[in-house]
ChimeraX commands (.cxc) that place a marker at each C-alpha (Angstrom):
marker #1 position 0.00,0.00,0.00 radius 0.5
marker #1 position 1.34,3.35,-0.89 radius 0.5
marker #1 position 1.75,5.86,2.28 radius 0.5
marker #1 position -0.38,8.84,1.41 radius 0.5
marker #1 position 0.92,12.49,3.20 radius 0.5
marker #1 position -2.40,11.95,5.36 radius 0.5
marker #1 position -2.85,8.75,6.37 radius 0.5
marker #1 position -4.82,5.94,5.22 radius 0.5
marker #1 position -8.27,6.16,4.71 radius 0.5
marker #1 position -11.19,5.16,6.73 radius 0.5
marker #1 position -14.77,5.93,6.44 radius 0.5
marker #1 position -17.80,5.46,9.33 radius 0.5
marker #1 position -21.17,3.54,8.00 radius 0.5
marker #1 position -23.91,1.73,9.68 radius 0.5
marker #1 position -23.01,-1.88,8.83 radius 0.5
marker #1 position -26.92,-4.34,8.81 radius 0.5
marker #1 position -26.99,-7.72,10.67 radius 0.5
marker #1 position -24.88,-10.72,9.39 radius 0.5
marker #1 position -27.92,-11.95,7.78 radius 0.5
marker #1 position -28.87,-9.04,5.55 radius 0.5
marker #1 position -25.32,-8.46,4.84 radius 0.5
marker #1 position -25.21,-11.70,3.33 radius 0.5
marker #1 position -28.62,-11.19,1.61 radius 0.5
marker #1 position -26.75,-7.86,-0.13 radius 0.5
marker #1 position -23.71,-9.89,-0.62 radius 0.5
marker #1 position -25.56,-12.61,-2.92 radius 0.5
marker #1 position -27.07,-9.80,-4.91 radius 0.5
marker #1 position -23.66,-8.91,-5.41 radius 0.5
marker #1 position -22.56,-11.90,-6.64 radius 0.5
marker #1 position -25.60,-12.67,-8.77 radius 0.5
marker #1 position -24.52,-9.33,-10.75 radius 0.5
marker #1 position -20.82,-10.50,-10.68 radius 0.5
marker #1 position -21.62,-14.01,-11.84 radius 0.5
marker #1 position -23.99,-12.76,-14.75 radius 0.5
marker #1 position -23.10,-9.14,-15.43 radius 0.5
marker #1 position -18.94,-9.40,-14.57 radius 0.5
marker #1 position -19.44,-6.09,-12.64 radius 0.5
marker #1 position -17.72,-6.92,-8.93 radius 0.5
marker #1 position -16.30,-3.42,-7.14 radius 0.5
marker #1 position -19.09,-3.95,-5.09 radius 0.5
marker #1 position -18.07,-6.71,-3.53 radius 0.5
marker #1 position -14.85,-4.96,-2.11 radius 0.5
marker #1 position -17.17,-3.57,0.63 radius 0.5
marker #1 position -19.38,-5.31,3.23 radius 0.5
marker #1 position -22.93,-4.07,3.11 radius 0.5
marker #1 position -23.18,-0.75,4.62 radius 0.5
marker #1 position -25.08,2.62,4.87 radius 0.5
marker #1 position -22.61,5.44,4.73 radius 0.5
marker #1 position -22.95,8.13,7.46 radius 0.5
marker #1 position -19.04,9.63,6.54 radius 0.5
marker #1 position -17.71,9.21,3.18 radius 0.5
marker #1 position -13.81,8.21,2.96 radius 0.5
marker #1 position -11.41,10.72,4.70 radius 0.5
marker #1 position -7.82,10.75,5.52 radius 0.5
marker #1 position -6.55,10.68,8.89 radius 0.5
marker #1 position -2.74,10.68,10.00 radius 0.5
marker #1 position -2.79,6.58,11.90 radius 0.5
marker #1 position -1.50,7.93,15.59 radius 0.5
marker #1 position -4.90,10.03,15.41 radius 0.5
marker #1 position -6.64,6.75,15.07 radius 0.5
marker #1 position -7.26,6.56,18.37 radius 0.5
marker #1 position -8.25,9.85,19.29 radius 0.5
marker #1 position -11.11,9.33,16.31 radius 0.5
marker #1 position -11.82,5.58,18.28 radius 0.5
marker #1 position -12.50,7.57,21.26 radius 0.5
marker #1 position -14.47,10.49,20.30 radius 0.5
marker #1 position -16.49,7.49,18.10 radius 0.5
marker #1 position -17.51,5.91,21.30 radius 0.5
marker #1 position -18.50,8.79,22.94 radius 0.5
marker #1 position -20.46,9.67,20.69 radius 0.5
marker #1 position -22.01,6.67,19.77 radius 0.5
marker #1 position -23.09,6.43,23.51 radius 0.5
marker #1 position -25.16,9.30,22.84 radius 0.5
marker #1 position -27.34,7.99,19.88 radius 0.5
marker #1 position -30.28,6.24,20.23 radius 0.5
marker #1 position -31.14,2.69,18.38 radius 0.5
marker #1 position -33.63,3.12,15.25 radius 0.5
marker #1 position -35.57,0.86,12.72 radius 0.5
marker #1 position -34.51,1.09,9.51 radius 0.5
marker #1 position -36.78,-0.38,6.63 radius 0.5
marker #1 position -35.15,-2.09,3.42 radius 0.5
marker #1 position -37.69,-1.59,0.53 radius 0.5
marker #1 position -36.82,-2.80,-3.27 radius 0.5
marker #1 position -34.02,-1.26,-5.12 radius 0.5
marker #1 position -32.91,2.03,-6.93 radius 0.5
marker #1 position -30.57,3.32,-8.67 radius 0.5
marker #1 position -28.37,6.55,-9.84 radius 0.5
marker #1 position -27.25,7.92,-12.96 radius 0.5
marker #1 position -27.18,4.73,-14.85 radius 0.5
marker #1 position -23.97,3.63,-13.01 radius 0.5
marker #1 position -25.24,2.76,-8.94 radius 0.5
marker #1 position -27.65,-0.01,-8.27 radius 0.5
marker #1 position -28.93,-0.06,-4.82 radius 0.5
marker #1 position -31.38,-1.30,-1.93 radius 0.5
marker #1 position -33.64,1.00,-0.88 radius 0.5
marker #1 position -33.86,2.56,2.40 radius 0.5
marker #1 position -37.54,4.00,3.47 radius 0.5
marker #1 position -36.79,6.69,6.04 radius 0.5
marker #1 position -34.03,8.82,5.26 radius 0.5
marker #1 position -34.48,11.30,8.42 radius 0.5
marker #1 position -32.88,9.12,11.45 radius 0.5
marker #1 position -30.17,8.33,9.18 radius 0.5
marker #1 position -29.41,12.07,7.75 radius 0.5
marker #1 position -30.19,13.40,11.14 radius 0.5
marker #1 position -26.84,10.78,12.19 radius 0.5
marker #1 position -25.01,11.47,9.54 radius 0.5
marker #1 position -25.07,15.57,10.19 radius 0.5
marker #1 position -24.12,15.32,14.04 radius 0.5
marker #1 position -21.15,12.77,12.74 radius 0.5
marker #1 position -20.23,15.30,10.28 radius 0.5
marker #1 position -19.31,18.13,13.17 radius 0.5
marker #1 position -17.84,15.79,15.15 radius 0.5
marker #1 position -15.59,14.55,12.65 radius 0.5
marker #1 position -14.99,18.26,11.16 radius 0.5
marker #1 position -13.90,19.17,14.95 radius 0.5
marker #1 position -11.35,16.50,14.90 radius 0.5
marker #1 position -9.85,16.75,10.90 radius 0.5
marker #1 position -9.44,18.74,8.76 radius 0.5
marker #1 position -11.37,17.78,6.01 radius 0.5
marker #1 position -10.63,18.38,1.98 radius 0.5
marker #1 position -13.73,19.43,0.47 radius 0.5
marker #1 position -14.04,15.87,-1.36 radius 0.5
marker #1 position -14.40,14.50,2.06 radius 0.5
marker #1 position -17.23,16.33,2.95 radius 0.5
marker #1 position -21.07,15.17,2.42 radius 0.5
marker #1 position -23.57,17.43,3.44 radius 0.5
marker #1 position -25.82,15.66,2.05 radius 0.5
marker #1 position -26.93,11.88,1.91 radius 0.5
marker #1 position -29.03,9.43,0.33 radius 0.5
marker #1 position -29.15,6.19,2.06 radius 0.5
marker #1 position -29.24,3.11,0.48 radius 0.5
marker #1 position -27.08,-0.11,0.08 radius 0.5
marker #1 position -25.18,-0.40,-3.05 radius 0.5
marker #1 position -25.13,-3.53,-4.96 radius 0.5
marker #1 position -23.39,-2.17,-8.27 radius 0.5
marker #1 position -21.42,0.64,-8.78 radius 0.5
marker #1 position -17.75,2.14,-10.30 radius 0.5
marker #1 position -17.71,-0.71,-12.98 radius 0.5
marker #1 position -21.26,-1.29,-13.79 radius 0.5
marker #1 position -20.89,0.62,-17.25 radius 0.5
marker #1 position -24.16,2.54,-18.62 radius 0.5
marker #1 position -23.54,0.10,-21.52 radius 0.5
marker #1 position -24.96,-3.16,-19.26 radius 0.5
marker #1 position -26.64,-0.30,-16.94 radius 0.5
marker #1 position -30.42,-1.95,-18.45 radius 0.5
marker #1 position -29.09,-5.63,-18.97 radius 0.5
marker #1 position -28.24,-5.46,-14.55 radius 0.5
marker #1 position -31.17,-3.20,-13.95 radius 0.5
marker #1 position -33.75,-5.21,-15.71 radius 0.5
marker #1 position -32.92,-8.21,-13.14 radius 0.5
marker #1 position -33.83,-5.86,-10.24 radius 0.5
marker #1 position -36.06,-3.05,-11.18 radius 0.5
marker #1 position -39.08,-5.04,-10.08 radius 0.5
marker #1 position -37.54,-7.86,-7.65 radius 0.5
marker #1 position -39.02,-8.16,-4.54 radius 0.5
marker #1 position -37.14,-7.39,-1.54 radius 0.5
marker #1 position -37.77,-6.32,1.69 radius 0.5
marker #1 position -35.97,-6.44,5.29 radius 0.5
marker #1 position -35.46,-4.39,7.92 radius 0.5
marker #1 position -33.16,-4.04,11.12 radius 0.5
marker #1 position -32.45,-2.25,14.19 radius 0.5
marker #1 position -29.37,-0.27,13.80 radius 0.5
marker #1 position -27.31,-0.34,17.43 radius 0.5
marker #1 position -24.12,0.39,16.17 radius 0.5
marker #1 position -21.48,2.10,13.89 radius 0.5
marker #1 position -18.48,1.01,12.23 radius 0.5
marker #1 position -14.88,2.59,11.52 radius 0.5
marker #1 position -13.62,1.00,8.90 radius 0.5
marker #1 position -9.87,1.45,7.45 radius 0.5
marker #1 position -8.60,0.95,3.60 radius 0.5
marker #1 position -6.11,-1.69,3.63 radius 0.5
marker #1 position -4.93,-1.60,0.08 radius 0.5
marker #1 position -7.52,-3.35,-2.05 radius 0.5
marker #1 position -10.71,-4.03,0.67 radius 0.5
marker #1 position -12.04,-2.17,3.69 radius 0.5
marker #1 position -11.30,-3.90,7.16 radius 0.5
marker #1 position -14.15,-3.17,9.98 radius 0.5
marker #1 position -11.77,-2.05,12.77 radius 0.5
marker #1 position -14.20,-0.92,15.50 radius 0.5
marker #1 position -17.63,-1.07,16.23 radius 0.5
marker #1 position -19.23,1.50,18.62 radius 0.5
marker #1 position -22.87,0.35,20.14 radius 0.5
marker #1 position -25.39,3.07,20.34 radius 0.5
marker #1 position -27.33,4.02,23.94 radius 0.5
marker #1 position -28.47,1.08,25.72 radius 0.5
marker #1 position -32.11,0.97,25.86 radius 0.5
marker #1 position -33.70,-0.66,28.88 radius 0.5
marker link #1:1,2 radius 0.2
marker link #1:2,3 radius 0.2
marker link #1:3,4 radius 0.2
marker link #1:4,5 radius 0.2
marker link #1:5,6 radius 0.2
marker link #1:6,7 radius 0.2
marker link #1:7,8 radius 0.2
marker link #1:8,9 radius 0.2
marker link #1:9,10 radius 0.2
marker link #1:10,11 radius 0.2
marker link #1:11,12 radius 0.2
marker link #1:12,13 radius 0.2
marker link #1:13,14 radius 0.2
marker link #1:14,15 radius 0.2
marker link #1:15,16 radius 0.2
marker link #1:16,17 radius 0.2
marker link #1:17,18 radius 0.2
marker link #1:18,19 radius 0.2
marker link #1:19,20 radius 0.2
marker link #1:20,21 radius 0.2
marker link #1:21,22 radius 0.2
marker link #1:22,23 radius 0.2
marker link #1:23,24 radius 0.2
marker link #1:24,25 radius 0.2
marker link #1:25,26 radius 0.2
marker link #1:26,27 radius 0.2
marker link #1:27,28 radius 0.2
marker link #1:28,29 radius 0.2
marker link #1:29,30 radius 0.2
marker link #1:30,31 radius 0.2
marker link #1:31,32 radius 0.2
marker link #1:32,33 radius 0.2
marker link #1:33,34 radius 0.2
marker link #1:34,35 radius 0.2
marker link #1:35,36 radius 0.2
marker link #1:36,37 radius 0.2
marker link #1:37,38 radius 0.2
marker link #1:38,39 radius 0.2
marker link #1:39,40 radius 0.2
marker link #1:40,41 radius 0.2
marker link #1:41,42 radius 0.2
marker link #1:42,43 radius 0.2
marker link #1:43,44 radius 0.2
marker link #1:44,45 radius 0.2
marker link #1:45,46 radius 0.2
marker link #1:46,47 radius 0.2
marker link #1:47,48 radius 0.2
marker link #1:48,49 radius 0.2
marker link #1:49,50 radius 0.2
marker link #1:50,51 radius 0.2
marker link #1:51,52 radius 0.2
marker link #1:52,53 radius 0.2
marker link #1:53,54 radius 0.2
marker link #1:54,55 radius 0.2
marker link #1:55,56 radius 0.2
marker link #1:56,57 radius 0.2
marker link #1:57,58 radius 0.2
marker link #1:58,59 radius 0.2
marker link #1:59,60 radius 0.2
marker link #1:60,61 radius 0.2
marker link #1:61,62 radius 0.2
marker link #1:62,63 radius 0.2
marker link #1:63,64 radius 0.2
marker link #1:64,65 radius 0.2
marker link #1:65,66 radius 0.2
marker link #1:66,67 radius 0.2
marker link #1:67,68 radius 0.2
marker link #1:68,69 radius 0.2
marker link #1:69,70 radius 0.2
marker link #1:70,71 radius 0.2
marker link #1:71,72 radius 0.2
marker link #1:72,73 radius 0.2
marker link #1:73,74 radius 0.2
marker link #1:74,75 radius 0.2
marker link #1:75,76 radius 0.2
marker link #1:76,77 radius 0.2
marker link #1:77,78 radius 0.2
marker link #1:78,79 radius 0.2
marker link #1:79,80 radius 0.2
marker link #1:80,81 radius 0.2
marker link #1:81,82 radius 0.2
marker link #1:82,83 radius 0.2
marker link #1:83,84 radius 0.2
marker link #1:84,85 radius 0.2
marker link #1:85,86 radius 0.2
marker link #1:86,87 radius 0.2
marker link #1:87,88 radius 0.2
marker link #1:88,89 radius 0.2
marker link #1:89,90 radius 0.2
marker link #1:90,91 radius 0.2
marker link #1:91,92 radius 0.2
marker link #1:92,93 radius 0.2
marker link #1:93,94 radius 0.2
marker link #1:94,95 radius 0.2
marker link #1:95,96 radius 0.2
marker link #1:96,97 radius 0.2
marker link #1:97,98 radius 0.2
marker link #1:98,99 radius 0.2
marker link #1:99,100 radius 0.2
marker link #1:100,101 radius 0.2
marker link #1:101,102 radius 0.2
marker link #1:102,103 radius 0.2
marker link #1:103,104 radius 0.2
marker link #1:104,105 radius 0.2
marker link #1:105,106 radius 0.2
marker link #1:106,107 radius 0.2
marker link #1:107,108 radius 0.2
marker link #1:108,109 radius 0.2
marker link #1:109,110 radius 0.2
marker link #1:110,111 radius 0.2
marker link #1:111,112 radius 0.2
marker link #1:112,113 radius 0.2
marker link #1:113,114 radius 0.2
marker link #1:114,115 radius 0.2
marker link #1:115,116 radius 0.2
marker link #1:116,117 radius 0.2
marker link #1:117,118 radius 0.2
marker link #1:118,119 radius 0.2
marker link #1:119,120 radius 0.2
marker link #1:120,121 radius 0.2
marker link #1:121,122 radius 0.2
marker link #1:122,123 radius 0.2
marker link #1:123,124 radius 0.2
marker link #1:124,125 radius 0.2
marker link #1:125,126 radius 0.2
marker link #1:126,127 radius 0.2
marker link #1:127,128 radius 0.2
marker link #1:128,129 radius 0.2
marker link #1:129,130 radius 0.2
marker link #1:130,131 radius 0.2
marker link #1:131,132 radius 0.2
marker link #1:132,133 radius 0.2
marker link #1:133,134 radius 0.2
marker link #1:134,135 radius 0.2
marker link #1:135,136 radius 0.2
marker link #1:136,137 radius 0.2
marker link #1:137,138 radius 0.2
marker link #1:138,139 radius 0.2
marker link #1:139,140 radius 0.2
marker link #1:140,141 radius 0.2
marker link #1:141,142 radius 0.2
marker link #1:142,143 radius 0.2
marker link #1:143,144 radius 0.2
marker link #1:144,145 radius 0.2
marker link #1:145,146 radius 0.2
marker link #1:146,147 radius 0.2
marker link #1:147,148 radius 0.2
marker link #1:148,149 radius 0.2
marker link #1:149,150 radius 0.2
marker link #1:150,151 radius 0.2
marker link #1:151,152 radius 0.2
marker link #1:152,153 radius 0.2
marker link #1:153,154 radius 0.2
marker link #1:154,155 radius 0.2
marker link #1:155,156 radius 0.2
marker link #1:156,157 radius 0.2
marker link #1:157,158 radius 0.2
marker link #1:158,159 radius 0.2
marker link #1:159,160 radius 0.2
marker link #1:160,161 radius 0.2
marker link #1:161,162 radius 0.2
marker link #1:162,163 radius 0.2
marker link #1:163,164 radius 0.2
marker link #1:164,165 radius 0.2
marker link #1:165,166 radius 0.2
marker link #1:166,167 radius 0.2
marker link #1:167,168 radius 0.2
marker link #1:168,169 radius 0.2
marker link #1:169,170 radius 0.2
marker link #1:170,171 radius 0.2
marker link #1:171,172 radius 0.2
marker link #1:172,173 radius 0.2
marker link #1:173,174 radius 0.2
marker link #1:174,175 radius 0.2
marker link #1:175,176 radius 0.2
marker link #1:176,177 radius 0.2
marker link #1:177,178 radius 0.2
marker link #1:178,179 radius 0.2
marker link #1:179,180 radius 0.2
marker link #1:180,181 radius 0.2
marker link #1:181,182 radius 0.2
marker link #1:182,183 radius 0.2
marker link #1:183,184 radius 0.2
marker link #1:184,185 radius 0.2
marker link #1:185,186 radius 0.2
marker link #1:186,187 radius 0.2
view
């Protein structure tokens, strides 16, 4: 892996149970097995609440810490899995049905982070569209119809109670979890 001037990178999602991420996963590999599009697989199913970002490794663990206090703070929510999507004809995705819990999250992670790094500006989201990506960077608008005709009207729907977020880290090729930080206990 090449050392970058800032660190490796990491980014912060909302990772579903080991049963839906599987369920993601074999969508995946349906559309790598019949469509030869496979970036996707490179990263464990996940709803992004900080896109990647840079961060000098000896400040890892002053991010770990400020993660789990803040993560202590937020309280567990449903979140509703509802068909599929897509963008632009190059992003195929499972749909999410509320956005607010998830945006509301994502903009109170955004200060936090902002107070710890400094951010470039192609590190910075303010906005987001939740979902859980099934095909995207090499999914080519050429086989764009061929992969979205096999999903466009599939049925799927799932949902789970999101406890937790994850810090993950670039390793080179994949993304390693490397902490998980539970949400407030609820009694």
């Amino acid at each position: 892996m090449s050392k970058n001037k800032r660190g490796p990178l990491y980014f912060i999602a909302i990772l579903p149970p080991v049963d839906i991420r599987n369920e993601i996963r074999s969508f995946k590999e349906t559309i790598s097995r019949h469509h030869d599009v496979k970036h996707a697989l490179k990263l464990p199913a996940h709803l992004t609440l900080q896109i990647p970002f840079r961060i000098f490794e000896e400040n890892e663990s002053k991010l770990i810490e400020k993660l789990k206090g803040f993560s202590k703070m937020v309280d567990p929510f449903l979140v509703d899995l509802n068909g599929f999507g897509s963008f632009s004809k190059n992003v195929i995705f499972v749909k999410v049905l509320d956005h607010k819990p998830l945006i509301n999250l994502h903009a109170e992670l955004q200060q936090l982070i902002m107070s710890l790094v400094e951010l470039k500006s192609h590190e910075i989201s303010t906005k987001i569209h939740p979902h859980l990506t099934i095909a995207v960077r090499d999914l080519k608008r050429s086989n764009f119809s061929a992969v979205w005709k096999d999903f466009e009207n599939k049925d799927y729907k799932n949902s789970f109670r999101a406890e937790n977020l994850s810090l993950l880290k670039h390793n080179g090729k994949t993304w390693d979890i490397i902490e998980v930080f539970d949400f407030k206990k609820c009694d």
